[in-house]
C-alpha positions as CSV (number, residue, x, y, z in Angstrom):
1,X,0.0,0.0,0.0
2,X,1.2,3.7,-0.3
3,X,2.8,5.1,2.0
4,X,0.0,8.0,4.3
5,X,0.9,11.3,4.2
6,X,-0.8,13.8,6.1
7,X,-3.1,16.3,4.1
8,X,-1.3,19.4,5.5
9,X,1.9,18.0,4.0
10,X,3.5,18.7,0.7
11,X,6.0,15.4,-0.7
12,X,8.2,14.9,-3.4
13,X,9.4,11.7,-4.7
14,X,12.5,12.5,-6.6
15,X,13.6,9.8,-9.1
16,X,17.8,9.6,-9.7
17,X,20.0,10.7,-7.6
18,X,22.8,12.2,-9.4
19,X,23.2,16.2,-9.7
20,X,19.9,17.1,-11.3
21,X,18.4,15.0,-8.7
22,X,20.1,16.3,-6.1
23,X,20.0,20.2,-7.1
24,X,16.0,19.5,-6.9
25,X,15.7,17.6,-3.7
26,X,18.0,20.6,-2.1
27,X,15.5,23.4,-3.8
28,X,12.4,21.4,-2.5
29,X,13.9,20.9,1.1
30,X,14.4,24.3,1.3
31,X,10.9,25.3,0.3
32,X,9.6,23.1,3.0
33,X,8.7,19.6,1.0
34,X,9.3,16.6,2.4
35,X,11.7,15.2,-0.1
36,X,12.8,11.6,-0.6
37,X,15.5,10.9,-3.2
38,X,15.5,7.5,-4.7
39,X,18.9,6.3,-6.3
40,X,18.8,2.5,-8.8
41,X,22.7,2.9,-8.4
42,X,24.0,0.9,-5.2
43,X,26.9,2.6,-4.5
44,X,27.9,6.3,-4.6
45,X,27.5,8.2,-7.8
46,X,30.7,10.5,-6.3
47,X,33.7,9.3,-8.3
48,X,31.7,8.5,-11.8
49,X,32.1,12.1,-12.9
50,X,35.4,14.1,-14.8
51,X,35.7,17.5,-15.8
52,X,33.3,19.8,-16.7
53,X,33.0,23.6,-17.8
54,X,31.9,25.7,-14.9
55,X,30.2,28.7,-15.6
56,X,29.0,31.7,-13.2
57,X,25.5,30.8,-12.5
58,X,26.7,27.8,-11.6
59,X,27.7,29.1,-8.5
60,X,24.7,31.2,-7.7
61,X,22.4,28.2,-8.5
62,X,24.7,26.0,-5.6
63,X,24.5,29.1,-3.1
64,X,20.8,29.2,-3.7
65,X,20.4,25.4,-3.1
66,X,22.0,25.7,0.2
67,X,24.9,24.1,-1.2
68,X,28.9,24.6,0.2
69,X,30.3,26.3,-3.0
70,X,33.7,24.3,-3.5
71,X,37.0,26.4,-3.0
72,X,38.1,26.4,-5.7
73,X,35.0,25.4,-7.8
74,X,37.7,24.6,-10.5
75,X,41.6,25.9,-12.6
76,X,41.1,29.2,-13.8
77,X,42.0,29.5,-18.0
78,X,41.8,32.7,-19.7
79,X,40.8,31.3,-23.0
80,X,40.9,28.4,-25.3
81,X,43.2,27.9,-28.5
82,X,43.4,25.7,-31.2
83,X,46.5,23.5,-32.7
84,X,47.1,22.0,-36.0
85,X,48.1,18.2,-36.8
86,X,51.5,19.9,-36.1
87,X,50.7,20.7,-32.4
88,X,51.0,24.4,-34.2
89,X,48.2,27.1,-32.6
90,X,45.9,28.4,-35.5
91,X,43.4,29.9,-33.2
92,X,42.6,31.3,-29.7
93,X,39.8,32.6,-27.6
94,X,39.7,34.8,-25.1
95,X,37.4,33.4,-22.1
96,X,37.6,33.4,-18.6
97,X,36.4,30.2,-17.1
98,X,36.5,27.6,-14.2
99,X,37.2,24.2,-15.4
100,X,36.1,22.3,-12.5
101,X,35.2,18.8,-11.4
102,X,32.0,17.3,-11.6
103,X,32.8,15.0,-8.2
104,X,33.3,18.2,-6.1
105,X,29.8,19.7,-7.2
106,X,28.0,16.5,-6.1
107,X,29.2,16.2,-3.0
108,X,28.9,19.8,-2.0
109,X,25.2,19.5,-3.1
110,X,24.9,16.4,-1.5
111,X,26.3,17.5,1.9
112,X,23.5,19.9,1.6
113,X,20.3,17.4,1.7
114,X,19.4,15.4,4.3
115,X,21.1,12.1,3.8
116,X,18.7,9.7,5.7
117,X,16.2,10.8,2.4
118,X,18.8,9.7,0.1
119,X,18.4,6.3,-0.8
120,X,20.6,4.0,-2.7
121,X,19.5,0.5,-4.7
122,X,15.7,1.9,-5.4
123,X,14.9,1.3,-8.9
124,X,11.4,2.2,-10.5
125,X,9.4,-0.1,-11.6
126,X,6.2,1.8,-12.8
127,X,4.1,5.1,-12.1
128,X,0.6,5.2,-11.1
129,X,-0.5,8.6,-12.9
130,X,-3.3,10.0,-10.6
131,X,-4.9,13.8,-10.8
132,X,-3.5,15.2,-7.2
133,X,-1.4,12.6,-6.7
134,X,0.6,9.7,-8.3
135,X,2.5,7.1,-6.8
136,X,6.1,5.3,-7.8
137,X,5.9,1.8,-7.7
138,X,9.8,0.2,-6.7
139,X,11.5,-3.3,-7.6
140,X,11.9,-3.6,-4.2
141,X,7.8,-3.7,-3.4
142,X,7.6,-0.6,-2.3
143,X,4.9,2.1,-3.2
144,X,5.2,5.6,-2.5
145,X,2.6,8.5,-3.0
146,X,3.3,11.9,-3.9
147,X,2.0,15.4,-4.8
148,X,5.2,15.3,-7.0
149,X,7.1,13.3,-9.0
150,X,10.5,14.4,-10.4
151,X,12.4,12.3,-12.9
152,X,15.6,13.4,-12.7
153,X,17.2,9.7,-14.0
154,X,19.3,10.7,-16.6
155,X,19.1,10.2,-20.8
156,X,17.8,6.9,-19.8
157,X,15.2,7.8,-17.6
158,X,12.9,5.1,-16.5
159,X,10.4,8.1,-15.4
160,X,10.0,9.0,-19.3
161,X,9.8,6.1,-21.0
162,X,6.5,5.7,-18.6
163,X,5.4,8.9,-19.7
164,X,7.1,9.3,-23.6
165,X,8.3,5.8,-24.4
166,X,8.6,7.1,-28.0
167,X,11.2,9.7,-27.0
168,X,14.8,7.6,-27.5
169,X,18.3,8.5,-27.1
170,X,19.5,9.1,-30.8
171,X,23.3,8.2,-31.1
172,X,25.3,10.8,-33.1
173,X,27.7,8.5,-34.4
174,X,30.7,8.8,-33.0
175,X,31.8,8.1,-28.8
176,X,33.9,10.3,-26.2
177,X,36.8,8.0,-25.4
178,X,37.8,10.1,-22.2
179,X,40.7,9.7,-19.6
180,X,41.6,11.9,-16.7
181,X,45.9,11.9,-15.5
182,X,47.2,13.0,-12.6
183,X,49.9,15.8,-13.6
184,X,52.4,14.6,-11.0
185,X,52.7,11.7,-13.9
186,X,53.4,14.3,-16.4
187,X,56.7,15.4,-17.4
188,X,58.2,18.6,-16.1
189,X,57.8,20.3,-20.3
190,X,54.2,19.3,-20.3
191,X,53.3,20.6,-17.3
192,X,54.8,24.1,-18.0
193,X,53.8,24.3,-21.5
194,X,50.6,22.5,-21.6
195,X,48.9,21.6,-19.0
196,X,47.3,24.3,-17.7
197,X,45.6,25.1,-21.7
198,X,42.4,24.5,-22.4
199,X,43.1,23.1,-26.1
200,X,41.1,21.9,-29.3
201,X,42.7,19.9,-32.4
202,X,41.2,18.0,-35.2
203,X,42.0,15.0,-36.9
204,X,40.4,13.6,-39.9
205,X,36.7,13.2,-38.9
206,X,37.6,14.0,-34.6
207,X,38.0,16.6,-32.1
208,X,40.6,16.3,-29.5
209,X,40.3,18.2,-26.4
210,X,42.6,18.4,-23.6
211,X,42.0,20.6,-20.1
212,X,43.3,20.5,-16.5
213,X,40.8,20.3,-13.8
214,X,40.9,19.8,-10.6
215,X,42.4,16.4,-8.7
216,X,40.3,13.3,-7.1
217,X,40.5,15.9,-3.4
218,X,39.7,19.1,-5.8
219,X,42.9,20.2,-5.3
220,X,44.1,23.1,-7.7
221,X,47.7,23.5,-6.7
222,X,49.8,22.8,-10.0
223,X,51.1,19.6,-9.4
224,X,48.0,17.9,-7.4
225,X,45.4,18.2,-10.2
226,X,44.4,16.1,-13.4
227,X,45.0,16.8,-16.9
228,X,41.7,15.8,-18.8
229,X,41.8,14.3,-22.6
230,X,38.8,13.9,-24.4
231,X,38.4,12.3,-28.3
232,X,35.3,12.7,-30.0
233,X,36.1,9.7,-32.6
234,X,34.4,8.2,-35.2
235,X,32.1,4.9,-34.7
236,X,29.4,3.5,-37.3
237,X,26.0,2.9,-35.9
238,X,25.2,-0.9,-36.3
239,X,27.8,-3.7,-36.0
240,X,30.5,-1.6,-35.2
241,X,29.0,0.2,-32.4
242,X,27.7,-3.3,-31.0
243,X,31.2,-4.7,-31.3
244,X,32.9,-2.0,-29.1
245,X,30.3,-2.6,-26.8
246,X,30.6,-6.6,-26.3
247,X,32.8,-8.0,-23.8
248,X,35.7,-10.6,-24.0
249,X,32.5,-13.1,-22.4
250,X,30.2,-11.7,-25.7
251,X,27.9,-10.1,-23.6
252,X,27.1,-6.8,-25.2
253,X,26.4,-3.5,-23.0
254,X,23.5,-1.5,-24.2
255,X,24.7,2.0,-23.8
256,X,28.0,2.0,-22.6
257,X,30.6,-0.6,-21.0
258,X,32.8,0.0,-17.7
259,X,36.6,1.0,-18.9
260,X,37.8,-2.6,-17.3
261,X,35.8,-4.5,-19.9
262,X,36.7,-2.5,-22.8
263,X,38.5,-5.6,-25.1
264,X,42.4,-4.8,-25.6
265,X,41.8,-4.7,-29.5
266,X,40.0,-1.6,-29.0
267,X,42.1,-0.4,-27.0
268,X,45.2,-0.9,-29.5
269,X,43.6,0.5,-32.7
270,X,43.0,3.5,-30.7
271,X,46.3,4.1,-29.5
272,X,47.3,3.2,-33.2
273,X,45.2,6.0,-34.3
274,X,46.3,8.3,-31.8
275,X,50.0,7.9,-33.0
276,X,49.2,8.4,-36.6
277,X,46.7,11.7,-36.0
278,X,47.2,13.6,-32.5
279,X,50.0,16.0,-32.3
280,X,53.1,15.0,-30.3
281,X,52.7,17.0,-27.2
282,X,49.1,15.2,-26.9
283,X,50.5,11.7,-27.0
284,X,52.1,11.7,-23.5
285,X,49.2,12.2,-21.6
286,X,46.8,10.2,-23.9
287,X,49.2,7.0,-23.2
288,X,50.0,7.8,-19.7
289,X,46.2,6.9,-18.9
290,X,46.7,3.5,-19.4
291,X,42.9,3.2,-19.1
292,X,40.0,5.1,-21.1
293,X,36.1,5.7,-20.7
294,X,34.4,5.6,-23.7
295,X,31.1,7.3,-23.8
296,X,28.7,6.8,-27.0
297,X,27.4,10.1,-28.0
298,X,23.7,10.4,-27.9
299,X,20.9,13.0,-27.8
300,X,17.5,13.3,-26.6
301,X,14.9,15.9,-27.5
302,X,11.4,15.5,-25.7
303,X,8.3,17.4,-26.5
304,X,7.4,17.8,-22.8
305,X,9.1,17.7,-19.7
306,X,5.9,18.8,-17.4
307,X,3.2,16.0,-17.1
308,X,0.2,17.2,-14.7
309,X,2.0,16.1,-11.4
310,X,5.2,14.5,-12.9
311,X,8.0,15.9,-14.1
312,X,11.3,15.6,-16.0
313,X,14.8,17.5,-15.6
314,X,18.2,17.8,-16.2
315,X,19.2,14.4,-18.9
316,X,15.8,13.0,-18.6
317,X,14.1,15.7,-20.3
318,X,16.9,17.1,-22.7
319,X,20.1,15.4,-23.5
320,X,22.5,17.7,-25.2
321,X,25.9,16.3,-27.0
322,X,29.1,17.1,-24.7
323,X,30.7,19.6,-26.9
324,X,27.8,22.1,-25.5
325,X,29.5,21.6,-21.9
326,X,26.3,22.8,-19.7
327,X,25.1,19.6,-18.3
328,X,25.6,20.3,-14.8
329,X,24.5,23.9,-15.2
330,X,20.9,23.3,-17.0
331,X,19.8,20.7,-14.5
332,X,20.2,23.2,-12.4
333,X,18.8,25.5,-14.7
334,X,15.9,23.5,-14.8
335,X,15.3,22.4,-11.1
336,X,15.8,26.3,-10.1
337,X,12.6,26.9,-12.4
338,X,10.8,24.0,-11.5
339,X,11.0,25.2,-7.9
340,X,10.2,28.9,-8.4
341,X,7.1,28.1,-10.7
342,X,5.9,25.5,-7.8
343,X,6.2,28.9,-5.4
344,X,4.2,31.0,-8.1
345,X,1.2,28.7,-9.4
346,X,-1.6,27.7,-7.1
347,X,-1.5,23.8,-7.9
348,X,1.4,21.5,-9.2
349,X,-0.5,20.9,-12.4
350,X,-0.5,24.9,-13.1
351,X,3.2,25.0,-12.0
352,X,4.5,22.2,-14.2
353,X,2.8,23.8,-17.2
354,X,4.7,26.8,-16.4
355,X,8.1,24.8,-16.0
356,X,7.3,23.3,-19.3
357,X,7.0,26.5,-21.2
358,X,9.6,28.3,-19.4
359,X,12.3,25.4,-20.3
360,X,11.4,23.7,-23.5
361,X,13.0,26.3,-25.7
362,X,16.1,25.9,-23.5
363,X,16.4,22.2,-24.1
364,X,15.8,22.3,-27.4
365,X,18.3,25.0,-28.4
366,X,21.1,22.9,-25.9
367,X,20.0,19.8,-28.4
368,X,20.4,21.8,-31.6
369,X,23.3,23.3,-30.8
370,X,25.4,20.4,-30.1
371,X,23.9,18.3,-33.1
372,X,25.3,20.9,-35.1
373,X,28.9,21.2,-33.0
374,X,28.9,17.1,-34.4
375,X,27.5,16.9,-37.4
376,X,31.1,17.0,-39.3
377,X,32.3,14.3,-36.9
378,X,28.8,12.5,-37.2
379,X,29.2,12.3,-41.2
380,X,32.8,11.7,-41.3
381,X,33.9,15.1,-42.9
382,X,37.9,16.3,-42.6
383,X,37.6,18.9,-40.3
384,X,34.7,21.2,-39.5
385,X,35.6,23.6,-42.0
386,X,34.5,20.8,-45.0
387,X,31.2,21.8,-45.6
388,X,30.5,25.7,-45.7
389,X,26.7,25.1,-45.1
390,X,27.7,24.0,-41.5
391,X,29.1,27.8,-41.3
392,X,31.2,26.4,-38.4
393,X,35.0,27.5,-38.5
394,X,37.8,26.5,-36.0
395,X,37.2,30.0,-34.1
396,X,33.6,29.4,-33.8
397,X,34.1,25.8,-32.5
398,X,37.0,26.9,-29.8
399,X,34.2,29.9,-29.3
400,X,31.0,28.3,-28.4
401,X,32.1,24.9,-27.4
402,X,31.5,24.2,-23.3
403,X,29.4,27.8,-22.4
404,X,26.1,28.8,-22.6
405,X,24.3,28.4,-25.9
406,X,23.2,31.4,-27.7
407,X,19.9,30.5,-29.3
408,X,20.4,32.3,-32.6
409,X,23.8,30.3,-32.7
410,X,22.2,27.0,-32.4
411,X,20.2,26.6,-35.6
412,X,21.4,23.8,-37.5
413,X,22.6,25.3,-40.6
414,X,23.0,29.1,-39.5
415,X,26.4,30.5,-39.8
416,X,28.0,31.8,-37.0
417,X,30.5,34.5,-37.5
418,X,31.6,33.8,-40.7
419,X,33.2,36.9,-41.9
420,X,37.1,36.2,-42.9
């Protein structure tokens, strides 16, 4: 049976427990619901995240969720610049920005709710939809009611595909293979010369990134932190996805597979590839990893993200490709406008069809934007100057990558900046 909860009371059931979930559950404490975050993952989520772009309202959104704001939130650069084949710059960009940690944003917002509401190994199993309230059924037998329902679950959300099980992740056709060093395993010229860059290149049909961001304590004394490599690389949809995705036992991981079980063929055409394409300086941290993530790059793009009493943030709703870079900062986006509408509208039904207008356009732009960031990677083009009616040039890429998106900027097909 659901669990009773008194009339006067106002509950949330908050499904994932990752940032989006979390930057919720803190906004919803704080306005006096009694929240209960529920977790599928058994074990911490803390040490599953890398880098990540940090951006001003980032800060303001973790101050106004009651959250500790880390010190530092992340390695100041000044800008970004671009290299050549060579390892020669061709471009730069001035930009002030935190590169920070996505590990030391969870915790601090997870320090900030109340843990005994946290609760690890609760998968959903189903949703009963009712007017005022709906409840979340659990593997575990477990029902609980709620004025409010959150999915906040990530890109595959087990809260949408009860409400829009026609809304899929679309992969783009390529993966991040990512790896994080420590720069005390660096070498003295790298650290002085590179490290501390925030730095694009781009082989045949790829973008290579490489950043510093803070260490596995947050540290960012040179020395302590990490140097963060990124490769947006090239692989087919079909067969060849499937076969970087099966196992050395055969079994074959839906939408991703743990580093460990990654087989060592894969592993050695990439490092092949790496020697033949990536400039030299790149090649010492890329093999000093030793051990690499690889992320298939997919999208989602809902048509709603408010549902009468249930709704959908952060990666649930909205999945925008990586080379956008504002992940962390639009589920807070969107939990900071789910709360504020549930303060303004008399009812949750009136306040989640204000969330859904205020944040659709948002998510939509986020999408387009980073579709279009991929496309010459998607179809296999040179570089992302091949095709002038992608108007995208190596200064606009170093530009608009990891910040903010400008909606003018992000319709596919519209040149940005073009002039020279």
């Amino acid at each position: 049976m659901p669990t009773h909860i008194s009339p006067c009371s106002r509950r949330a059931v908050v499904i994932g427990g990752s940032v989006a979930g979390l930057f919720i559950g803190n906004f919803l404490q704080r306005s006096g619901w009694e929240v209960g975050i529920y977790e599928r993952s058994r074990e911490s989520l803390a040490t599953r995240g890398l880098g990540i772009a940090s951006h001003g309202e980032l800060e303001e959104l973790l101050i106004a969720a009651g959250a500790r704001v880390p010190s530092p939130l992340g390695i100041e650069v000044t800008g970004r610049c671009a290299v050549d084949r060579h390892g020669e710059i061709i471009a730069r960009y001035d930009y002030p920005q935190q590169l920070a940690s996505w590990t030391s944003v969870f915790r601090s917002l997870s320090a900030a709710f109340a843990h005994e509401k946290y609760r690890n190994g609760w998968e959903l199993a189903g949703i009963d939809l009712g007017e005022e309230r709906s409840t979340a059924h659990f593997t575990n037998g477990e029902a609980i009611e709620a004025d409010l329902i959150v999915g906040a679950d990530g890109f595959r959300s087990s809260v949408r595909a009860v409400l829009a099980p026609h809304i899929q992740p679309r992969y783009g056709g390529y993966v991040a293979w990512r790896a994080a060093i420590k720069e005390s395993d660096l070498s003295n010229d790298f650290r002085a010369e590179t490290a501390s860059q925030f730095c694009f290149c781009f082989p045949k049909a790829s973008e290579f990134i490489g950043y510093p961001v803070p260490g596995d304590d947050g540290s960012a004394e040179l020395g302590r932190r990490r140097y963060n490599c990124l490769w947006y690389y090239p692989v087919a949809p079909g067969a060849e996805l499937t076969d970087l995705l099966t196992d050395a036992e055969g079994v074959v991981h839906q939408y991703s597979i743990p580093p460990h079980l990654v087989r060592p063929e894969h592993i050695e055409r990439l490092q092949a590839d790496a020697r033949a394409k990536l400039p030299k300086k790149f090649l010492e941290p890329f093999f000093a990893a030793g051990r690499y993530l690889v992320q298939p790059i997919y999208d989602v793009e809902s048509e709603r993200i408010g549902f009468g009493n249930v709704a959908l943030i952060g990666d649930a709703g909205f999945v925008a490709r990586p080379h956008v870079g504002v992940g962390v900062l639009k589920a807070g986006q969107d939990a900071f406008a789910l709360a504020q509408c549930l303060e303004r509208e008399a009812s949750v039904a009136e306040a989640l069809a204000c969330y859904d207008t205020e944040r659709l356009a948002e998510g939509r732009a986020s999408v387009a934007a980073g579709r279009r960031l991929g496309a010459f990677i998607e179809r296999g083009l040179d570089g992302p100057w091949a095709d002038p009616e992608l108007g995208l040039r190596v200064e606009d890429i170093i530009r608009v990558s990891g910040r903010p998106v400008i909606r003018s900027d992000a319709i596919v097909g519209a040149p940005m900046n073009r002039s020279g």
